[in-house]
C-alpha positions as CSV (number, residue, x, y, z in Angstrom):
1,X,0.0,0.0,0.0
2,X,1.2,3.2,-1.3
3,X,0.1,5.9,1.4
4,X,2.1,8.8,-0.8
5,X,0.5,8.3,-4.2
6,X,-1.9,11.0,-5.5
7,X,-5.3,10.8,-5.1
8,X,-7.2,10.2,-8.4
9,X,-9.0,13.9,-9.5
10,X,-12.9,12.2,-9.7
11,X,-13.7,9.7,-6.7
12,X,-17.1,7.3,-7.6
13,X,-18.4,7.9,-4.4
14,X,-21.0,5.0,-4.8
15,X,-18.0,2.2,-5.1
16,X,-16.1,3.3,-2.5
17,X,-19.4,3.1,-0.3
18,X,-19.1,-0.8,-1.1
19,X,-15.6,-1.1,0.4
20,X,-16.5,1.1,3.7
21,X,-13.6,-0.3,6.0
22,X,-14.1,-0.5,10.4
23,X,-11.7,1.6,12.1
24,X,-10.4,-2.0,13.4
25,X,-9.8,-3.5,9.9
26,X,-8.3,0.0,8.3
27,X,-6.0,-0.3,12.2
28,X,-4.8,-3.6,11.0
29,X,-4.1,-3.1,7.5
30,X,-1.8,0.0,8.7
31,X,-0.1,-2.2,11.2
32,X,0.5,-4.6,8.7
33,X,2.2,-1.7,5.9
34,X,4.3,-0.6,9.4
35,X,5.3,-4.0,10.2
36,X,6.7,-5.6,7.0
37,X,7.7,-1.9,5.8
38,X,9.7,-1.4,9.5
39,X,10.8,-4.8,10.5
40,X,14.3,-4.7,12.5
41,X,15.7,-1.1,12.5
42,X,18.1,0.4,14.7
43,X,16.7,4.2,15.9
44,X,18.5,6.3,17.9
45,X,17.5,8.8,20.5
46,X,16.7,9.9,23.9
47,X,15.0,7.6,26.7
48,X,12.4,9.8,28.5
49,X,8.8,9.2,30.2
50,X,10.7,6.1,31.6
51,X,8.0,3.5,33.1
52,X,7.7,0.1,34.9
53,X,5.0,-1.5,35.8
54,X,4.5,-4.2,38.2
55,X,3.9,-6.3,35.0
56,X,7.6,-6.2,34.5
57,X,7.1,-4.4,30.7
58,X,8.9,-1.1,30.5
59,X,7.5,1.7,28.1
60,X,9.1,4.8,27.2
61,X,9.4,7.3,24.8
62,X,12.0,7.9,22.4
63,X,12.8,11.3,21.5
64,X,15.1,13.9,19.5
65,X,14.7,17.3,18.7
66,X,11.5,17.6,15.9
67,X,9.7,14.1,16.9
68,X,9.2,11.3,19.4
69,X,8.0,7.5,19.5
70,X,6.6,5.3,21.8
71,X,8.2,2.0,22.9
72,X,7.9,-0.5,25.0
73,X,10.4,-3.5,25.8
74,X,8.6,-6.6,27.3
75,X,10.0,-8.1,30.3
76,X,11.9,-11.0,29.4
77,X,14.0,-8.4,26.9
78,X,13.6,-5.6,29.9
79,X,15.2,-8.7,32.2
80,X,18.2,-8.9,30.1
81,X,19.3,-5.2,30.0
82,X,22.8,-5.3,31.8
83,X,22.0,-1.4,32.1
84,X,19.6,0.7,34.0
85,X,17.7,2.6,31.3
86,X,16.8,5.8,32.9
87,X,15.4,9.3,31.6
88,X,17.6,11.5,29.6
89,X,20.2,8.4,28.4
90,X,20.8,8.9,24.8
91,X,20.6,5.0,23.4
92,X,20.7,2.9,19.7
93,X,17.6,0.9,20.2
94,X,16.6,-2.1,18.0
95,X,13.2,-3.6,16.9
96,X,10.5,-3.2,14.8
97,X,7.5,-0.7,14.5
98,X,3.9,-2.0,15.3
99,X,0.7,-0.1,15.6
100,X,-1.3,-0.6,19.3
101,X,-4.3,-0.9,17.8
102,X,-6.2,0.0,21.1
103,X,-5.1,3.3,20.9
104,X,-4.7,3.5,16.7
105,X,-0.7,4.4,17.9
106,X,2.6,3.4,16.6
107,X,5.1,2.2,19.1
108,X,8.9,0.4,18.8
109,X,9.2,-3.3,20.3
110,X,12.7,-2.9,21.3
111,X,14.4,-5.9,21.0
112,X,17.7,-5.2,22.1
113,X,19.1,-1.8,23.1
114,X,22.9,-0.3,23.7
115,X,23.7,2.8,25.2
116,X,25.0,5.5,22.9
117,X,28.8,6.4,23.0
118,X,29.7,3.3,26.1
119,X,29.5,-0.4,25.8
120,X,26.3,-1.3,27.9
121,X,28.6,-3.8,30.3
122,X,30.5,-0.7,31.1
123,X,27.7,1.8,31.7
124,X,26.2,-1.2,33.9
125,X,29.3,-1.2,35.7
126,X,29.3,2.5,36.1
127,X,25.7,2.7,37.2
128,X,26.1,-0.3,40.1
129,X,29.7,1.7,41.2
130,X,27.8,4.5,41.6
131,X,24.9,3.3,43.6
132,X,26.7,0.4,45.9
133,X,29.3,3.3,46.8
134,X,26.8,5.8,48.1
135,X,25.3,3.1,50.2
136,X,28.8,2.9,51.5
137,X,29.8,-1.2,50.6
138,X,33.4,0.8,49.3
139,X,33.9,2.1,52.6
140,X,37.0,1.4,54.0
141,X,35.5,1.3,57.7
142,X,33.7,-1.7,56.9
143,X,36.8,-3.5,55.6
144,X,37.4,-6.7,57.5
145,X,41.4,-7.4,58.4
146,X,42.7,-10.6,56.8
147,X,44.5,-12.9,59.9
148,X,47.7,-13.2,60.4
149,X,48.3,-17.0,60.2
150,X,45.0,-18.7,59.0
151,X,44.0,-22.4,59.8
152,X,41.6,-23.2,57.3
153,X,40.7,-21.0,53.6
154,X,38.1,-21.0,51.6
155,X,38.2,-20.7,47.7
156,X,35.4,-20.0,46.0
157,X,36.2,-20.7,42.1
158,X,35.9,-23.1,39.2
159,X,37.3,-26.2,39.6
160,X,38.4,-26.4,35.5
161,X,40.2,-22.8,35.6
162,X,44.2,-21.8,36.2
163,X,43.2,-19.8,38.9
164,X,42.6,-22.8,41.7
165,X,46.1,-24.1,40.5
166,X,47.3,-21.3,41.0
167,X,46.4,-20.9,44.3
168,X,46.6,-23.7,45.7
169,X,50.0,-24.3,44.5
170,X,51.1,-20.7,45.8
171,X,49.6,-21.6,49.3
172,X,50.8,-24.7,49.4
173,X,54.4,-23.9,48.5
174,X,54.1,-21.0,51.2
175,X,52.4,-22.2,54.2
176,X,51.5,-26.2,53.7
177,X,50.6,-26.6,57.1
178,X,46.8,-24.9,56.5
179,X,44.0,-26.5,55.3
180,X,42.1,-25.5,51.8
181,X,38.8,-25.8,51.5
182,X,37.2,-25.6,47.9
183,X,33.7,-24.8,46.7
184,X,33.8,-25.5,43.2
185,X,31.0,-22.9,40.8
186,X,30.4,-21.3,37.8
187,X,32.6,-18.3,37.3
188,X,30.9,-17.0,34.1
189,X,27.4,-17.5,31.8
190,X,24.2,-17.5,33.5
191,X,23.7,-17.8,36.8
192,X,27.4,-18.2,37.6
193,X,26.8,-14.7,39.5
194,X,23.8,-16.5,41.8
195,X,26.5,-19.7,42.2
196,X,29.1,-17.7,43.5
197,X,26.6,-15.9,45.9
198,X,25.3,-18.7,47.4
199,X,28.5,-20.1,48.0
200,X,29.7,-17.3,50.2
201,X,26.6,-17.2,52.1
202,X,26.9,-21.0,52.7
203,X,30.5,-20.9,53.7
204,X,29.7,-18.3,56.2
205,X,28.1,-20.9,58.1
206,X,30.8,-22.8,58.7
207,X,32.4,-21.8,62.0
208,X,36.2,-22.1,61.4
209,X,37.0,-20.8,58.2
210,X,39.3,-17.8,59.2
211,X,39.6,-16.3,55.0
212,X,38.2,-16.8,51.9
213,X,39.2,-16.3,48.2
214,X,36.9,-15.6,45.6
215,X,37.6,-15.3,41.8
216,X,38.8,-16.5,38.7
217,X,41.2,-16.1,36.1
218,X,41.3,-13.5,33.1
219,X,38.9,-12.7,30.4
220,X,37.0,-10.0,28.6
221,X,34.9,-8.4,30.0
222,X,31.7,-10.3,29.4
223,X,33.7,-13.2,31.5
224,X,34.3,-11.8,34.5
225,X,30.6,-10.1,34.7
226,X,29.5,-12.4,37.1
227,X,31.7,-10.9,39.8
228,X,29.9,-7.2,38.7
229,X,26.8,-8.2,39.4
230,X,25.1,-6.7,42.7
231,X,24.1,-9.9,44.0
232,X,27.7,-11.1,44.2
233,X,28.6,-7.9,45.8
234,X,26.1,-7.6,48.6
235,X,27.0,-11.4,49.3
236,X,30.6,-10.4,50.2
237,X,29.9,-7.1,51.4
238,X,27.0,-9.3,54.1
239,X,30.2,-12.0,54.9
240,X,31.3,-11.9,58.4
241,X,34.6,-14.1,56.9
242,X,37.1,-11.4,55.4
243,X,36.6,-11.8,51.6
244,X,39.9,-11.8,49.1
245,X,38.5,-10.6,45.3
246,X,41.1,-12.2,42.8
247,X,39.5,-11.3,39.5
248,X,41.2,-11.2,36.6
249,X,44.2,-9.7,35.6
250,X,45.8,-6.2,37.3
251,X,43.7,-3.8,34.9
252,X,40.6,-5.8,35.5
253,X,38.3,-4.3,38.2
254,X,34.7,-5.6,39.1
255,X,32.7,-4.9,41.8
256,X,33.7,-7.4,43.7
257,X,36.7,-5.8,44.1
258,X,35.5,-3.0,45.3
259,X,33.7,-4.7,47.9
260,X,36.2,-6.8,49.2
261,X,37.9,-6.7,52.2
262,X,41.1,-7.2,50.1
263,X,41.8,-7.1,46.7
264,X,44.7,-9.2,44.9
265,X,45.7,-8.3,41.4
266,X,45.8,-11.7,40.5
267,X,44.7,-15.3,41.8
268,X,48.6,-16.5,42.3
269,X,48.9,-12.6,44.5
270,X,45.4,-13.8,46.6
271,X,47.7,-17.3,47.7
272,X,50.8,-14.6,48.6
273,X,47.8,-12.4,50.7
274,X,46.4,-15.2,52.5
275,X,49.3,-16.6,54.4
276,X,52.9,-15.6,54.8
277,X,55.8,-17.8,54.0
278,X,56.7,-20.5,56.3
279,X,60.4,-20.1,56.3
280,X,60.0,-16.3,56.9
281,X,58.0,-17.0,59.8
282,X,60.5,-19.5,61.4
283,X,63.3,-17.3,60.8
284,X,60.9,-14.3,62.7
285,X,60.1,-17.0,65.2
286,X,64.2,-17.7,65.9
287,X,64.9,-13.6,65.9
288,X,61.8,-13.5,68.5
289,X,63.8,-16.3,70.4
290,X,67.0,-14.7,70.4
291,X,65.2,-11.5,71.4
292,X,63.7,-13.2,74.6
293,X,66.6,-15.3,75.3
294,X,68.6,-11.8,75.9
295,X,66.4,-9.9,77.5
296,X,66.2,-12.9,79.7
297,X,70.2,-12.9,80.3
298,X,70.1,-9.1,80.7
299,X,67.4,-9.0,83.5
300,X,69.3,-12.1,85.2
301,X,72.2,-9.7,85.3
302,X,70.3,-6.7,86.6
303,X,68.4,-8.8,89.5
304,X,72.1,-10.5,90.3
305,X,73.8,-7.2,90.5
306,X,71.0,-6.0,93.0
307,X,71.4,-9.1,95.1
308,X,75.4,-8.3,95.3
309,X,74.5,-4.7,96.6
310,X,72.0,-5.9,98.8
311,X,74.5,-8.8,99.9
312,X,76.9,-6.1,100.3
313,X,75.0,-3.4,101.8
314,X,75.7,-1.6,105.5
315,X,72.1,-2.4,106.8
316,X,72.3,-6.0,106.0
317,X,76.1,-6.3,107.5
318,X,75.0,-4.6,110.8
319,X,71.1,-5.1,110.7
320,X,70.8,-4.0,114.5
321,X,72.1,-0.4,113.6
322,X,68.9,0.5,112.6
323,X,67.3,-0.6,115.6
324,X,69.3,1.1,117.3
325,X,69.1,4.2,115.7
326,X,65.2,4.3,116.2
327,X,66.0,3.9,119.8
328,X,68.0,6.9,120.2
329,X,65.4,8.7,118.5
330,X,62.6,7.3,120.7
331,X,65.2,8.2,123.7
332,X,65.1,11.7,122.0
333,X,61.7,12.0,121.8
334,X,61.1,10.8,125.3
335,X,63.4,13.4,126.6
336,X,62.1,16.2,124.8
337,X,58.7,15.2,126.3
338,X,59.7,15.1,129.6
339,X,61.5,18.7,129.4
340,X,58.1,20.6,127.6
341,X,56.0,18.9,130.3
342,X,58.2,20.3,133.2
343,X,58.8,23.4,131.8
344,X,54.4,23.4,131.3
345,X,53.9,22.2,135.0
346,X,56.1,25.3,136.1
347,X,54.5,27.5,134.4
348,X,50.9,26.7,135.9
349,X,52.3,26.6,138.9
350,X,53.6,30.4,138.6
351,X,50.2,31.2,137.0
352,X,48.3,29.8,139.4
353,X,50.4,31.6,142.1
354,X,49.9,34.9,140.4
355,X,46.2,33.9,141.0
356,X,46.0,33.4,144.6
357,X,48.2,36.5,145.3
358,X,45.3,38.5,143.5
359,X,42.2,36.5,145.4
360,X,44.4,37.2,149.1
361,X,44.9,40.4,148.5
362,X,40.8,41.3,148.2
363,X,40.3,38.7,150.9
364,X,37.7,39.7,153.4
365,X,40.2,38.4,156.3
366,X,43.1,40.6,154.6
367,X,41.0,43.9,154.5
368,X,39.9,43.2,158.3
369,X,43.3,42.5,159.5
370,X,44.2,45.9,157.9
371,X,41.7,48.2,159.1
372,X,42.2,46.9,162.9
373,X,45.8,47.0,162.6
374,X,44.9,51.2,161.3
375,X,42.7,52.1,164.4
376,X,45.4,50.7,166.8
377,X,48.4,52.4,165.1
């Protein structure tokens, strides 16, 4: 159907009555012109009036500067977006063109969609760093310490890769005296992220693991997604067993990561994190020995020499001395004591002579005796 060809100049009005279409049967013979003229196009533009439903379906418009479509991206495509489509996110979006013929509108089924100018793995990434960090699983106060000399480790990794060899051969070679405990998943392709998950949270259950390791080895970065996905990363950032991320090479960084309470550039540097050499530690051990073993020897020395000048000393030669010397100052004392109390008793007495002298003299006796002795002089 040719909807730009001219219009003939005389219409018979009475033959086009017999071909009177429904507004339902002209709807779907423009869907079907759209749908075999518009079948699997790429269109580029601007996400906006962003929408989901608790159906799971997400519509949208798509939008440039003169026009705008509708779109809608049902939810097993929606499920599969390793991006968060969100308003004002400029995107190449790929389908093809129906008309909803409830509404007589034209829409895009997206079938697939990228965002514009980034690789949607890394604008994925981008969006979970951003979120996960301002909910704080980056922070360096949550950061577990690894222990010093571990018992037991866990290793979560694939049992086929390098990266177990690598570390078990690394540990063992270092440190054989501690046991390895390995839980063997899926490090990449679906559902290797909910493997991984699940086998931190079940290892956290068992009471004496004292560190785990959890990676793989290199790969692009469609391989290593798993360890970006947010389930992964809560898993470790919810582990009360510090978590080792050995991902990759040195230039790869995932989320896990980030997360981690340690992060090794490589599975073989995870083994060199988790436990230190055993002949460096004997050799620390025999320094630590020689250390005691001297101090030991020196305080020996010091109590020895303070035993000789106790041994040696004028009060332990003539230990009476002192006794002696308290004796004479008790002597002392008692002396002194007598003296202050003499000297007090003599003055009372003069006080309480001074006393009397002054109740005689206004005796009533005394002043008798003087007037009598007046009259007979």
């Amino acid at each position: 159907m040719n909807l730009a060809s001219p219009l003939p100049m005389f219409v018979d009005t009475a033959k086009s009555r017999n071909t009177v279409l429904t507004i339902s049967e002209l709807t779907r013979r423009i869907r079907g012109s759209v749908e075999q003229e518009f079948f699997n196009v790429w269109v580029l533009g601007e996400l906006s009036n962003v929408k989901r439903p608790s159906s799971g379906h997400v519509y949208l418009t798509l939008k440039d500067a003169h026009a705008q479509l509708q779109a809608v991206i049902f939810k097993s495509v929606a499920h599969g977006l390793k991006f968060e489509i969100q308003d004002g996110l400029q995107v190449l979006a790929f389908g093809s063109v129906t008309v909803y013929e409830a509404r007589g509108q034209y829409q895009l089924i997206v079938e697939r969609m990228e965002p514009k100018g980034i690789g949607a793995l890394q604008l994925a990434f981008l969006q979970l760093k951003e979120r996960l960090e301002k909910e704080g699983l980056f922070d360096p106060a949550h950061k577990k310490p690894l222990p010093a000399l571990p018992r037991k480790i866990a290793v979560v990794t694939s049992l086929t890769g390098a990266a177990i060899r690598d570390i078990v051969n690394v540990i063992n070679r270092r440190f054989a005296r501690v046991e390895i405990l390995i839980y063997p998943v899926k490090v990449q392709g679906e559902g290797a992220a909910l493997e991984i998950a699940q086998a931190i949270s079940d290892l956290n259950t068992i009471s004496n693991i004292d560190v785990m390791i959890v990676g793989r080895g290199g790969g692009s970065l469609e391989d290593l997604w798993a360890f970006n996905e947010e389930v992964v990363a809560r898993s470790i950032f919810a582990s009360r067993i510090p978590v080792v991320s050995a991902v990759g090479h040195e230039i790869d960084v995932t989320i896990s990561d980030l997360v981690a309470d340690k992060r090794a550039l490589t599975p073989t540097e995870a083994g060199e994190l988790v436990v230190p050499r055993y002949d460096q530690i004997m050799d620390a051990c025999e320094k630590i020995k020689t250390r005691l073993v001297q101090a030991l020897y020196n305080k020996i020395l010091l109590m020895r020499s303070r035993l000789l000048r106790i041994e040696h000393s004028f009060s332990l030669k003539r230990p009476f001395d002192k006794v002696y010397r308290l004796q004479q100052d008790v002597d002392e004392i008692m002396q002194r004591l007598v003296t202050t109390g003499k000297h007090m008793v003599q003055l009372e007495r003069e006080r309480l002579a001074g006393i009397a002298n002054r109740l005689d003299s206004i005796s009533p006796l005394r002043v008798l005796s003087r007037d009598i002795r007046l009259r007979l002089w």
